[in-house]
C-alpha positions as a printed Julia matrix, in Angstrom:
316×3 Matrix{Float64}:
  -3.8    -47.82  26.0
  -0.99   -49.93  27.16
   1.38   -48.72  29.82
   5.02   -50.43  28.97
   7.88   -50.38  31.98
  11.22   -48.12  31.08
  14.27   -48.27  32.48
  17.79   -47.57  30.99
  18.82   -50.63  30.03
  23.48   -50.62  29.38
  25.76   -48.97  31.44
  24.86   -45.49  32.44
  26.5    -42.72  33.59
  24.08   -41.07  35.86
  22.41   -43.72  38.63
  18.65   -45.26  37.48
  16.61   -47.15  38.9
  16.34   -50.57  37.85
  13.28   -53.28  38.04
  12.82   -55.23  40.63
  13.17   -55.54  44.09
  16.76   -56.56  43.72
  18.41   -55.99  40.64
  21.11   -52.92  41.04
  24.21   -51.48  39.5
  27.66   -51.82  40.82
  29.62   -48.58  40.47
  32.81   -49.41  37.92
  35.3    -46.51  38.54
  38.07   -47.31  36.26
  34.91   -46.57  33.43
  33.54   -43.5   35.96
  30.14   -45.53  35.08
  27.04   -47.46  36.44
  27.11   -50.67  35.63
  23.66   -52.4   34.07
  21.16   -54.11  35.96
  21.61   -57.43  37.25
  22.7    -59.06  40.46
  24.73   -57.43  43.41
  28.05   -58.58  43.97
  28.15   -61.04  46.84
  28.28   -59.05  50.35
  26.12   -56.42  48.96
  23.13   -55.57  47.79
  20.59   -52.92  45.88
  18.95   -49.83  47.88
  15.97   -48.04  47.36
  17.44   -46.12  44.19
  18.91   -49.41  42.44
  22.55   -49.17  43.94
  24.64   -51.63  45.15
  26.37   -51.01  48.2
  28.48   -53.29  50.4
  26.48   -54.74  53.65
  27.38   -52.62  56.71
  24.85   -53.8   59.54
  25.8    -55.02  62.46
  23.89   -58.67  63.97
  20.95   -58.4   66.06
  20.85   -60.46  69.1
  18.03   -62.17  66.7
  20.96   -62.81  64.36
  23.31   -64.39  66.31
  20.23   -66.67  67.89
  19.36   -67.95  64.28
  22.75   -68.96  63.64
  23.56   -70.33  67.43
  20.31   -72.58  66.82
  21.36   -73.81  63.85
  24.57   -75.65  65.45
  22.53   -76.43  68.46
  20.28   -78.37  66.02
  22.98   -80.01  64.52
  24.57   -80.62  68.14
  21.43   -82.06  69.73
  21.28   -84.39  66.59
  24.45   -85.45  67.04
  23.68   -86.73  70.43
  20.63   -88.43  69.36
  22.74   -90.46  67.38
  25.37   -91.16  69.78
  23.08   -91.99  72.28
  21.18   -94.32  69.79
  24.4    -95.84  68.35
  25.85   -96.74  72.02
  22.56   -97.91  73.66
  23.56   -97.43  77.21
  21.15   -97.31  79.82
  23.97   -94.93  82.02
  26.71   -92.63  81.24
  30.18   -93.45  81.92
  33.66   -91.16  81.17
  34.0    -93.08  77.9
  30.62   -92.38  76.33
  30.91   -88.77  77.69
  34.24   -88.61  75.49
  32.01   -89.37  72.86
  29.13   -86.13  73.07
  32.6    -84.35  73.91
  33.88   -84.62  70.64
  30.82   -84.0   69.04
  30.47   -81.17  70.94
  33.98   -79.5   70.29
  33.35   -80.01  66.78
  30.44   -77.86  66.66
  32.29   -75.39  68.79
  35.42   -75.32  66.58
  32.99   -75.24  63.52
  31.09   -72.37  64.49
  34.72   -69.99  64.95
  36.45   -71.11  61.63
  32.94   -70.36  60.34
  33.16   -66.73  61.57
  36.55   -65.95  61.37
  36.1    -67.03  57.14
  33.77   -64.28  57.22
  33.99   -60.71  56.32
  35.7    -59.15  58.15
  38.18   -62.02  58.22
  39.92   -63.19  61.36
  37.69   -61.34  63.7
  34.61   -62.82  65.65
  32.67   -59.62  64.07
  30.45   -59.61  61.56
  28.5    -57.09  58.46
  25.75   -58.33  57.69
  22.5    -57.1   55.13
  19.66   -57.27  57.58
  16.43   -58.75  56.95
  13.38   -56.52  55.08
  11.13   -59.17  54.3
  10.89   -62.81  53.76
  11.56   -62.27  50.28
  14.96   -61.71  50.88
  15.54   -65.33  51.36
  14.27   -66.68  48.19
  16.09   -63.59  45.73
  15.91   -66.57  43.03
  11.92   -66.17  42.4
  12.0    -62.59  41.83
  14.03   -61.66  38.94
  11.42   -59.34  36.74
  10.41   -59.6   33.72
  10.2    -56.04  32.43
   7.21   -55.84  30.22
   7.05   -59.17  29.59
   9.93   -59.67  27.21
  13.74   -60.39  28.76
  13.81   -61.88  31.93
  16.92   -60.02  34.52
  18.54   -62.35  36.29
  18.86   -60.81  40.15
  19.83   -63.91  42.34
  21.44   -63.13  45.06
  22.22   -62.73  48.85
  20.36   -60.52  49.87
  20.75   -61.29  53.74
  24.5    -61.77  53.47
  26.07   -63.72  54.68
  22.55   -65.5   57.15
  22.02   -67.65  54.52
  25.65   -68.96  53.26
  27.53   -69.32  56.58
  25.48   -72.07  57.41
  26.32   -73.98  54.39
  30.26   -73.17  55.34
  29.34   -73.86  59.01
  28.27   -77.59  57.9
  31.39   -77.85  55.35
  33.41   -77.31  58.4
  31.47   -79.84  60.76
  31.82   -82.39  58.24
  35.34   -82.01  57.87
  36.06   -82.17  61.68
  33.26   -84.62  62.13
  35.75   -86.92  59.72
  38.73   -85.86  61.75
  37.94   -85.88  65.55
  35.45   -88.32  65.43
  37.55   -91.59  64.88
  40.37   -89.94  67.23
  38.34   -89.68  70.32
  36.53   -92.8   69.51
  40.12   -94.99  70.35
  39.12   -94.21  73.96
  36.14   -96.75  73.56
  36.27  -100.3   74.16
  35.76  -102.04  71.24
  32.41  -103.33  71.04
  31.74   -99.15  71.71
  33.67   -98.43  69.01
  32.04  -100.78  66.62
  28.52   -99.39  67.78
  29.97   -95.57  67.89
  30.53   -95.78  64.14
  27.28   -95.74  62.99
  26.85   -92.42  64.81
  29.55   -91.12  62.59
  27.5    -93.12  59.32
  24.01   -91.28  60.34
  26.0    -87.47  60.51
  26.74   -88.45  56.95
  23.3    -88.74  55.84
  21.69   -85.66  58.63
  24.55   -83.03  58.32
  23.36   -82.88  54.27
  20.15   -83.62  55.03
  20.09   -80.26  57.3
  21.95   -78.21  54.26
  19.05   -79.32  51.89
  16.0    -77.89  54.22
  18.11   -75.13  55.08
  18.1    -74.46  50.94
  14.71   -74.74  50.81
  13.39   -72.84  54.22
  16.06   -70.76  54.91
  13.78   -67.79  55.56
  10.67   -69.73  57.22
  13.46   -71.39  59.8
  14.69   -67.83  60.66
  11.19   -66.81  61.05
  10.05   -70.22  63.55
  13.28   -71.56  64.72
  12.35   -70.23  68.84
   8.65   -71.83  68.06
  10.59   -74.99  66.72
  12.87   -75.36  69.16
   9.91   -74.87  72.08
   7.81   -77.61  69.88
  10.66   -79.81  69.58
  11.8    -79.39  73.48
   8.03   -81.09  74.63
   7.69   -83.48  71.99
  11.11   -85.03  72.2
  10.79   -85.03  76.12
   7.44   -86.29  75.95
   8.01   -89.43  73.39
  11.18   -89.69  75.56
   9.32   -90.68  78.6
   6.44   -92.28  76.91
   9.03   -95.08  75.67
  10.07   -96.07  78.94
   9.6    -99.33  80.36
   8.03   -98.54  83.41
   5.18   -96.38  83.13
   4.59   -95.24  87.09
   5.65   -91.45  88.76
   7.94   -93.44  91.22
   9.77   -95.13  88.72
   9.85   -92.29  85.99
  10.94   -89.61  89.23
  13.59   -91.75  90.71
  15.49   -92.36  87.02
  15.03   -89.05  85.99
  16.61   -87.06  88.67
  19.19   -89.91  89.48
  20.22   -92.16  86.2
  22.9    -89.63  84.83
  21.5    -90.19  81.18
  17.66   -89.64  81.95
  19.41   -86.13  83.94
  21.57   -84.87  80.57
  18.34   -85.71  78.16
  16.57   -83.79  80.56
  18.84   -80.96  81.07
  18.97   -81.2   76.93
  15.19   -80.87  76.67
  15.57   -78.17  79.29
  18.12   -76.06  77.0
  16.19   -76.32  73.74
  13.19   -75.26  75.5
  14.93   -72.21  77.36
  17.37   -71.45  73.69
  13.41   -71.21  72.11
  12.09   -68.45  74.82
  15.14   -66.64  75.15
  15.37   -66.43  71.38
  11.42   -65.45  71.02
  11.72   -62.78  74.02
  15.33   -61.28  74.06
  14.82   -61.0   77.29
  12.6    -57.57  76.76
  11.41   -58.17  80.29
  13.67   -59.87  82.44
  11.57   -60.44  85.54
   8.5    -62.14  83.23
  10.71   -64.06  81.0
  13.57   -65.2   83.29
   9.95   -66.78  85.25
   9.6    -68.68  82.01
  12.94   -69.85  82.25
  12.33   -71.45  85.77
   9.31   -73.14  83.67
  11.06   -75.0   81.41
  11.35   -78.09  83.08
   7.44   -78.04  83.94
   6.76   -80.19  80.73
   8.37   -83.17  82.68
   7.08   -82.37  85.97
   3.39   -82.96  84.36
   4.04   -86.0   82.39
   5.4    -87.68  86.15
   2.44   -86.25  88.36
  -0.18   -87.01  85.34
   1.41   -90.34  83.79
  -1.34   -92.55  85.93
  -4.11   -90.66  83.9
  -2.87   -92.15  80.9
  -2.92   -95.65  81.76
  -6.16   -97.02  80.22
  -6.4   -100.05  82.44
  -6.47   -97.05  85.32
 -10.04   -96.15  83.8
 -11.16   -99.17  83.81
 -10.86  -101.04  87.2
């Protein structure tokens, strides 16, 4: 016997369900009709009974975390570059200019993202929530109803997560291109010449960022705190491992008193505490803000322990 998959395939007048986890049917009133299956419209997307109705949820705190760490990330590589690209062993007012701009831009980037969103001109949004990692990746899921036409359901289905981060890099691009140069006059100009190539490598990470977030949308929503936590020690420990001087007295002294050491610390220290504060929520304030006070332990060890490390320590 061979079981074979109906559904009412057209325009119909009375709602059916349709195959597929996201294929629906948009209501068309000047017809008074169902429309057939396929794809939502953009900003909505198909229920449990195959109709496709316009997102209406409000952010989680979880929400507006994923989206926060996703111009942190590009923020903190910003820096990276700057920081690279000048090559100072101290800050100075003109180089902090310089992680000003790129910090304003990321600011101003994030708004004009929101306000483009529905509803327009508010810092509000309505948003389709998250079911199931699925929802990220619409584009391998379009059935196949007994094996004969494929339905083409790609769509959004955790509107608008996955597309204002696209339009949030669009925008830092643009004001990347603006800004940049502008607060860069304030340089002297062998800074200027070096600052440049900070503005070259945002060319090549800002797309670079848009392409993984294509690919992993859903897995970074899933990991980003874990990421973040991850990338807080590793960073901080290859950081200190590079240094010249490989003794606690040396490490101590220029990390609580060279004003660059202090803001890569206090930068470690912030993608560390963004990562538990994302993970936690804060469910228990007395446990987790203790975790908080914890962040800057990674460091802490590397100084006290860095004389373990030393092989010719071991061998005198």
């Amino acid at each position: 016997m061979t079981f074979r998959y109906f559904y009412e395939k057209g325009k119909v007048a009375a709602l059916s369900h349709c195959p597929g986890a996201f294929c629906g049917r948009e209501w068309l009133p000047e017809q008074n009709l169902w429309s057939e299956c396929g794809a939502c419209n953009w900003g909505s997307r198909a229920n449990k009974t195959s109709a496709c109705i316009p997102c209406s949820d409000e952010p989680t705190p979880y929400d507006w975390f994923y989206l926060s760490a996703m111009a942190l990330a590009i923020f903190l590589s910003h820096t990276a570059a700057i920081d690279t690209a000048l090559n100072h062993t101290r800050l100075s007012w003109r180089t902090l200019v310089i992680y000003s701009s790129a910090l304003t831009e990321v600011i101003i980037a994030g708004m004009v993202t929101v306000l483009l969103i529905e509803p327009t001109g508010t810092f509000s949004l309505t948003i389709c929530r998250q079911q199931q990692l699925a929802d990220w990746y619409t584009i391998f899921h379009n059935p196949t109803p007994n094996y004969q036409e494929t339905l083409y359901c790609a769509q959004e289905a955790v509107y608008p997560l996955y597309s204002m981060v696209f339009i949030f890099l669009a925008v830092a691009i643009v004001l990347l291109v603006i800004f940049r140069p502008l607060f860069q006059l304030l340089l002297e100009e062998e800074d200027r010449q070096r600052a440049k190539w900070a503005i070259y490598a945002a060319l090549y990470f800002i797309p670079i960022m848009a392409v993984l977030h294509a690919m992993f949308a859903g897995l970074i929503y899933l990991g980003f705190p874990y990421v973040f936590i991850l990338w807080s020690i590793t960073s901080n420990g290859i950081h200190l491992a590079t240094q010249p001087e490989q003794n606690w007295r040396w490490l101590l002294k220029n990390t609580f008193t060279n004003g660059r050491y202090l803001a890569i610390l206090a930068l470690h220290c912030l993608m560390g505490g963004f990562g538990i504060v994302s993970v936690s929520q804060f469910s228990d304030p007395v446990f987790h803000g203790t975790l908080l006070v914890l962040v800057p332990m990674p460091t802490l060890l590397y100084i006290a322990m860095v004389k373990c490390t030393d092989p010719k320590a071991h061998h005198e």
